[in-house]
N, C-alpha and C positions, 0 to 999 in steps of 0.2 A: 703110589700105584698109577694114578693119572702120568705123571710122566715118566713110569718107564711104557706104561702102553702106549706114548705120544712118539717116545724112540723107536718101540720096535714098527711101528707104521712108516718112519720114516725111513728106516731099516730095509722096509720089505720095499717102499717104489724107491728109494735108490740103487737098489740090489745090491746090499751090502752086505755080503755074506762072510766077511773076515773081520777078526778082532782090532783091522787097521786104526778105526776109530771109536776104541772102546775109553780112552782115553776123556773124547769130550761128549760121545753118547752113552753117559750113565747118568740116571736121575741126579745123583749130588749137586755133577757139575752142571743140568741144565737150568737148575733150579738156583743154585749159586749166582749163575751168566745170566738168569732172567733177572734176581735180586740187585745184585751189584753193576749190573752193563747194561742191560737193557730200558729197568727199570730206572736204576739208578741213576745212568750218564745219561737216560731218558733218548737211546739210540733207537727212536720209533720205526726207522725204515730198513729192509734188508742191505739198502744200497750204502746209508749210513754206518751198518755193522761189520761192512765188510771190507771198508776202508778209513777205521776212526781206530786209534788207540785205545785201548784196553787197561787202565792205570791199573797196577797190583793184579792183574790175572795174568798165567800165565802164557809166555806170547805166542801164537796163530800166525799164520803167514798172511798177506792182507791180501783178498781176496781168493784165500785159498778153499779147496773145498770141506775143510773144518769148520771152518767160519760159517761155511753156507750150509753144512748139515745142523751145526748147532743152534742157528736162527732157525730154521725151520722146525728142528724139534721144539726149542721154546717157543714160537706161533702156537704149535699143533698141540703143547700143553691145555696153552692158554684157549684155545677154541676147545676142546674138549672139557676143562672144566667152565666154559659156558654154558655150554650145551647140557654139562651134568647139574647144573646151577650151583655150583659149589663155589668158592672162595678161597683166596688165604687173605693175610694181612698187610702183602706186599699186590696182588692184585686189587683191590681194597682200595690201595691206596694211588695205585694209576691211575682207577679208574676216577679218583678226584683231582686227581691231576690235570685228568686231560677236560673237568669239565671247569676245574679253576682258568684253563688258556681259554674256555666260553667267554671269559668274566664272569662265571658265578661266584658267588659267597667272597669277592678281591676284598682287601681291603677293611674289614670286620672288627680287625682287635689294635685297640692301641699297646699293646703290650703282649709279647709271648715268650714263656720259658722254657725250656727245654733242657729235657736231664740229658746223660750218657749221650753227649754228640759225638763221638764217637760210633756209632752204633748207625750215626743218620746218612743215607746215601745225596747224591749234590742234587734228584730229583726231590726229595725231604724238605732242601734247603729253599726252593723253586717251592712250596708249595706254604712253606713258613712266608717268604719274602711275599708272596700275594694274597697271604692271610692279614700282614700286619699294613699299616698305613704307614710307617716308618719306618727303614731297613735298621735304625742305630736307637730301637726300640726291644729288639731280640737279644734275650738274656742267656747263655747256652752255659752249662755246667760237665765236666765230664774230663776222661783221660787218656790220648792215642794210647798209651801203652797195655788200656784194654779194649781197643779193639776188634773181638774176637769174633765178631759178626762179618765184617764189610775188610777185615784188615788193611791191606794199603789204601783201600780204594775211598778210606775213612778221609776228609777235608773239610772244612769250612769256606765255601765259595762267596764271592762277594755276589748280591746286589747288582745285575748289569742292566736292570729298568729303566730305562731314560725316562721313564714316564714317572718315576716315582721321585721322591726326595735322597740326595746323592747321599749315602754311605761313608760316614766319617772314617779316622784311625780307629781301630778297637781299641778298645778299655782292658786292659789282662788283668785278672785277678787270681796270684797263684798260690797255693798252700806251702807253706815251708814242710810239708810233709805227709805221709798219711794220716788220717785221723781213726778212719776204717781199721786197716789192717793191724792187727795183732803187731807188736814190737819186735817180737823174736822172728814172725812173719815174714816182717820186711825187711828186717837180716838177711834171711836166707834165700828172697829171691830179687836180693836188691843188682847183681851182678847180670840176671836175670834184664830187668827194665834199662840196666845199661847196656847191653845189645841191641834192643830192642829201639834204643837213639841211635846207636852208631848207625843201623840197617833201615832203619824207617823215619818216620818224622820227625822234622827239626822242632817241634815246638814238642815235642814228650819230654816230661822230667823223669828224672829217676826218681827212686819211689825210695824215700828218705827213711830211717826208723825213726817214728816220736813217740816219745816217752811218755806222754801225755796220753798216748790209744791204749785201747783196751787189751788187758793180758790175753785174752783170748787162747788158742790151742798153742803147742809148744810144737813146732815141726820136728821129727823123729831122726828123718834121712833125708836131703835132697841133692837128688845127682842130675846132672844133662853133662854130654856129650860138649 
């Protein structure tokens, strides 16, 4: 509710009275573009949004006026659920962001795990990398081929702190298959997770069937296009 009221104010002093940009002024997408770009690629300034790449969103013309209504609607979110003192878990978490670039709380844990990275934006990565005292101390577990959160825009960034201790080769530790998913499961959507490499990330495996997972449900029908 907070941002579709943040669009339609932005709506009314641009005078935007045609559906020209309904496309990136609907709550989904500004909440999305705040999640994944703003927050994520940690794009703090307008001038930075409107000439930076966009990995995995769909493309803008740079410095067009898409770009400058949908910065502005995400702002006018974000100021309004200030003012309503409300939260989510992605404002939340900038807002420790920007006090980890203080030097608050740097440097805390010799060790951090993290499930489903997948899931983690490259500002995520930036706030693990100044939590830990070792960059080749972070332990990450997870699978691009699910994720359904951040989709392309899912990566694993290195470490660029010169101030910290340099970031070796990683260590891959990969399963010869699922262990989760049901056998007859990942049968039927194993054609599925091989699209899903050809189109998106080099490091996603196909999602193997083993015999060893649990029977789980028997899949009835599955179709795609």
């Amino acid at each position: 509710k907070i941002a579709r009221d943040a669009i339609t104010e932005i709506k009314a002093e641009e005078k935007i009275t045609t559906a020209e940009y309904d496309g990136v002024l609907n709550q989904d997408y500004v909440l999305d573009e705040y999640h994944r770009i703003i927050y994520g690629l940690d794009y703090a300034s307008e001038d930075i949004f409107l000439k930076s790449p966009r990995k995995g969103r769909p493309r803008l013309p740079y410095d067009g006026p898409s770009r400058r209504f949908l910065f502005k609607a995400v702002i006018r979110y974000l100021d309004k659920l200030e003012t309503a003192k409300y939260s989510s878990i992605i404002s939340r978490r900038h807002k420790f962001l920007k006090k980890l670039k203080t030097g608050s709380f740097n440097n805390l844990f010799e060790y951090i795990f993290v499930d489903e990275f997948q899931d983690c934006t490259q500002s995520d990565y930036t706030i693990f990398y100044r939590l830990i005292k070792n960059p080749n101390n972070l332990v990450l577990a997870g699978d691009y081929a699910q994720a359904v959160h951040i989709g392309k825009v899912s990566d694993i960034p290195r470490d660029t702190d010169e101030t910290t201790e340099r970031m070796r080769n990683r260590n891959y530790l990969k399963l010869d298959g699922s262990y989760r998913l049901p056998y007859r499961i990942s049968e039927a959507i194993k054609q599925v997770s091989e699209n899903i490499k050809i189109n998106g990330q080099e490091d996603t495996d196909v999602i193997t069937p083993y015999k060893g997972a649990p029977p789980g449900a028997r899949p009835i029908f599955v179709f795609a296009e």
